[in-house]
N, C-alpha and C positions, 0 to 999 in steps of 0.2 A: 395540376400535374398529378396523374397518378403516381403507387409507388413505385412502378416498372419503370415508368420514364425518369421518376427523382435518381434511383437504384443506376440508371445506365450514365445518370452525370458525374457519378460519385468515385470517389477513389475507391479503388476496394483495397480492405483492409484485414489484414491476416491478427488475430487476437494469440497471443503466447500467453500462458498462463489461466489459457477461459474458462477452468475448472476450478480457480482461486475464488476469492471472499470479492477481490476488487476486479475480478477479469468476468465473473458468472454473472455480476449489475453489469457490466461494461457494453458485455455484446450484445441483451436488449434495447438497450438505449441507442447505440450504434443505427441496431434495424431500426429503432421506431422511427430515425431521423433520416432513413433511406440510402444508408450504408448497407452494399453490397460488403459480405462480411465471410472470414475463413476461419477457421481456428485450426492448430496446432496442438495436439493433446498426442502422449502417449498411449494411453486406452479408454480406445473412443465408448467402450463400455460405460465408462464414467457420465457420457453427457446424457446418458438416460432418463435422470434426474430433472431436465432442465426443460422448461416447456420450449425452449426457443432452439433446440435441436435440431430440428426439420428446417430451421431456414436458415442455416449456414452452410459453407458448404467444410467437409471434416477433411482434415488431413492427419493420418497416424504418425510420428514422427518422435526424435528425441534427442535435444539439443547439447546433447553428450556424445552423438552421434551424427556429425557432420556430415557424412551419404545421406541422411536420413531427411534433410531440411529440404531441398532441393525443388520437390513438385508443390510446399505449400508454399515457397516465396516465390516462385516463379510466375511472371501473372501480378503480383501485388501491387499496390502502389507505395503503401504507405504500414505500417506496423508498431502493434504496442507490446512491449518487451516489459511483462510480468510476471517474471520468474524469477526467484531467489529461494538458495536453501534455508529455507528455518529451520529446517529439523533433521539436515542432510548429514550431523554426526561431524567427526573435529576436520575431515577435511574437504568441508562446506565451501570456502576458499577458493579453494584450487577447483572444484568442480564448477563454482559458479563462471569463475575466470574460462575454464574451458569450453561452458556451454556460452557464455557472449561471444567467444572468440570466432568458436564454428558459426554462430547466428551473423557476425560481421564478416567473414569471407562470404558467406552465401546471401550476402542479403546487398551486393552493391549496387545493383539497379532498384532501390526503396527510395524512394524523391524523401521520407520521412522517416522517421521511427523515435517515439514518446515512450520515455522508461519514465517508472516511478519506483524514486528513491526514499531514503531518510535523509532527514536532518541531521548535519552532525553539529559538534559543539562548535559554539565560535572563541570561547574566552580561550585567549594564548595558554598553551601549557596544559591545555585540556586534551585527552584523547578518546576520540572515538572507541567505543568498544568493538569486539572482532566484528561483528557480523553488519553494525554501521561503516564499519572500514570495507568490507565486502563490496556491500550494495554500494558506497561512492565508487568503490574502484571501476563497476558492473558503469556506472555512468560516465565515468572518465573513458573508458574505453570506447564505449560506443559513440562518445560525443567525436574523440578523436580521429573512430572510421568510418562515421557516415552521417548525413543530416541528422540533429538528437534534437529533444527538447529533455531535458533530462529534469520532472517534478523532484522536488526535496520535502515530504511532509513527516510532521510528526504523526501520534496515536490517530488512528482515523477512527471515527465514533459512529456506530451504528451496530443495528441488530446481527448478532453475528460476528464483528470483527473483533479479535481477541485483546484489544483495548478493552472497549466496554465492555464485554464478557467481566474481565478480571473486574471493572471497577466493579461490576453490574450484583455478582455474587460473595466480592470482599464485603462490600455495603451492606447486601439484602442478611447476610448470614452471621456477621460478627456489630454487635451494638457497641461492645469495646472493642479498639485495633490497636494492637502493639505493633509499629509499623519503622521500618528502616527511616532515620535520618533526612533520606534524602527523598522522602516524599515532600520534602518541605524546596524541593530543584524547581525552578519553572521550567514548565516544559509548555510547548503549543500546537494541541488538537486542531482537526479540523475533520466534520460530516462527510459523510462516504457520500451523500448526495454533490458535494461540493467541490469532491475528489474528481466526482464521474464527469462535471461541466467543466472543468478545468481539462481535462484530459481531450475532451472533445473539441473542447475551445483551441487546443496547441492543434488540432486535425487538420482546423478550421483555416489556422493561422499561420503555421507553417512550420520550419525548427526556429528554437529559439533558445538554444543554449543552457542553461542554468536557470531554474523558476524556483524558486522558496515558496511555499505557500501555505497556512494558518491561519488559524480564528485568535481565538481567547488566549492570552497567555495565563494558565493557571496550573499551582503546582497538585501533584499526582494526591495530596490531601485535599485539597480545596477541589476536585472536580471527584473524592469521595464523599465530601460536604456536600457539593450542590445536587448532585446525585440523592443524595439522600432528603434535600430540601424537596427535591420534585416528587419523590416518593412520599413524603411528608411523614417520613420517620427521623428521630434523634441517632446518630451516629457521636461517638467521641473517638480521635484518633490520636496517639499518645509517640509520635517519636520518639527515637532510642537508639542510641550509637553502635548499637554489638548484631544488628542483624545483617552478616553475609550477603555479595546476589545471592549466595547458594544457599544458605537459608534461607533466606525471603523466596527463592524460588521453591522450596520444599513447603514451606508454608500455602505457598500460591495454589501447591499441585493440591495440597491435603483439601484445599476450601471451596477450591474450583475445578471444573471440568479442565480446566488446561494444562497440558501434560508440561514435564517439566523441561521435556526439550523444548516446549516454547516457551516456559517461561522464563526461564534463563536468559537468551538472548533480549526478551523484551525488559526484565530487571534489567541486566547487565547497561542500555538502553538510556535507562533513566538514571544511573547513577551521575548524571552531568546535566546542569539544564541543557533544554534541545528547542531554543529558539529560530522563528524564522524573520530573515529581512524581508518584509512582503512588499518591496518599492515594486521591484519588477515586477510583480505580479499583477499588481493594480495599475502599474503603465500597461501591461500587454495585453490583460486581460478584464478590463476594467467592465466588461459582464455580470463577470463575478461577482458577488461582496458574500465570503461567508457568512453562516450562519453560526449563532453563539452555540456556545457548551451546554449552555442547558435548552435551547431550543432541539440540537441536537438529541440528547438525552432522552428529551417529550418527543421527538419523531421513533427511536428507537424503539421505545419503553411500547408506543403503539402497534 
């Protein structure tokens, strides 16, 4: 079967967010596998950059802006809702809340629609920091107004995403680290490769509620250690109880290209471990089987 006749069996799928880290792998991968495919961008100038531009089809739009949705859902079948403020300033909240709101009145004829979330804490007594409380609320809602699969992961790892960035340049740049406490939290990664089959796999499979999904449980020291084992340089990292998020994020900004509006909400983040139950995942999607941290790392680092 050519790719015209695969393209006319397929759902087609409206991509939100396709100018992101995880929406800009998403929608080649989508085509390669003969997804008829639409994107959602507010300026379509942006997709210039992207070799796979010419075969989607563009809708200008802006989901702050409920008139605005209209001509790219209409037609759809199915849609991946990847959009969250990181850096939309204190009242990221209430905007995020208002862009799912207007994406779920306009979107009730979607047989589908796959958001991908964070992890939040499980230990009682523990709370989400704001912007984890965000993003769950962004999937409770949609789960409550229309067919959802609603992913839950932690730091996703690969070139580009500002996980590894931060590990990538705290590592490469500081041989000593004087480093917040709670780099010693497990938290659990998982490959943007493994991100994109999981995602395709819910297309594949239909809604399905709630998915946790992760690789390695290792804390934010120990995935600067092995990082640094695959580089095959010595690292020492020295916990310490008086470092801030807000220091630790002024530090972050000083050493790495990531500005401090992200990296606030990603500290803020880690200050709790952010484990995942992966049962469901491996029942639903038993395709799957992530890839470790530091295979990870060796695919990035190339």
């Amino acid at each position: 079967m050519d790719s015209a006749d695969n393209a006319s069996t397929r759902p087609r799928v409206l991509v939100t967010g396709a100018t992101g880290y995880i929406g800009s792998r998403l929608v080649p991968a989508l085509l390669d596998r003969g997804y008829p495919v639409r994107v959602l961008v507010r300026n379509p100038d942006r997709l210039a950059r992207f070799d796979w531009a010419q075969r989607v089809e563009v809708f200008t739009g802006d989901l702050e802006q409920a008139d605005s949705l209209a001509p790219a859902l209409t037609g759809a079948d199915a849609a991946f809702y990847l959009v969250h403020s990181m850096e939309a300033g204190a009242d990221f909240a209430e905007r995020d809340r208002r862009a799912v709101m207007n994406f779920i009145a306009g979107a009730r004829d979607l047989r589908h629609v796959i958001y991908l979330g964070g992890l939040l804490p499980r230990a009682e007594g523990l709370a989400a920091s704001a912007h984890l409380s965000s993003r769950g609320e962004v999937g409770r809602l949609l789960r409550e107004g229309l067919p959802a699969t609603e992913f839950r992961a932690g730091p996703v790892i690969g070139a580009g995403s500002a996980s590894f960035e931060m590990v990538r340049y705290l590592t490469d740049r500081l041989p000593i680290m004087v480093a917040p406490r709670w780099v010693n939290n497990r938290i659990q990664c998982i490959g943007i490769a493994d991100v994109l089959e999981y995602l395709i796999a819910a297309l594949e499979h239909g809604p399905a509620g709630v998915v946790e999904i992760g690789a390695d449980e290792l804390t934010f020291k120990q995935m600067m250690l092995e990082y640094a084992s695959v580089r095959g340089i010595r690292r020492i990292v020295i916990p310490v109880p008086v470092l801030t998020p807000g220091l630790a994020a002024e530090w972050i900004q000083f050493v790495t290209p990531i500005s401090r509006n992200m990296a606030v909400p990603i500290v803020k983040g880690m200050i709790n471990p952010l484990l995942a139950d992966t049962a469901r995942a491996r029942e639903i999607f038993p395709q799957v089987t992530p890839a470790s941290y530091s295979a990870c790392v060796r695919l990035a680092l190339r």
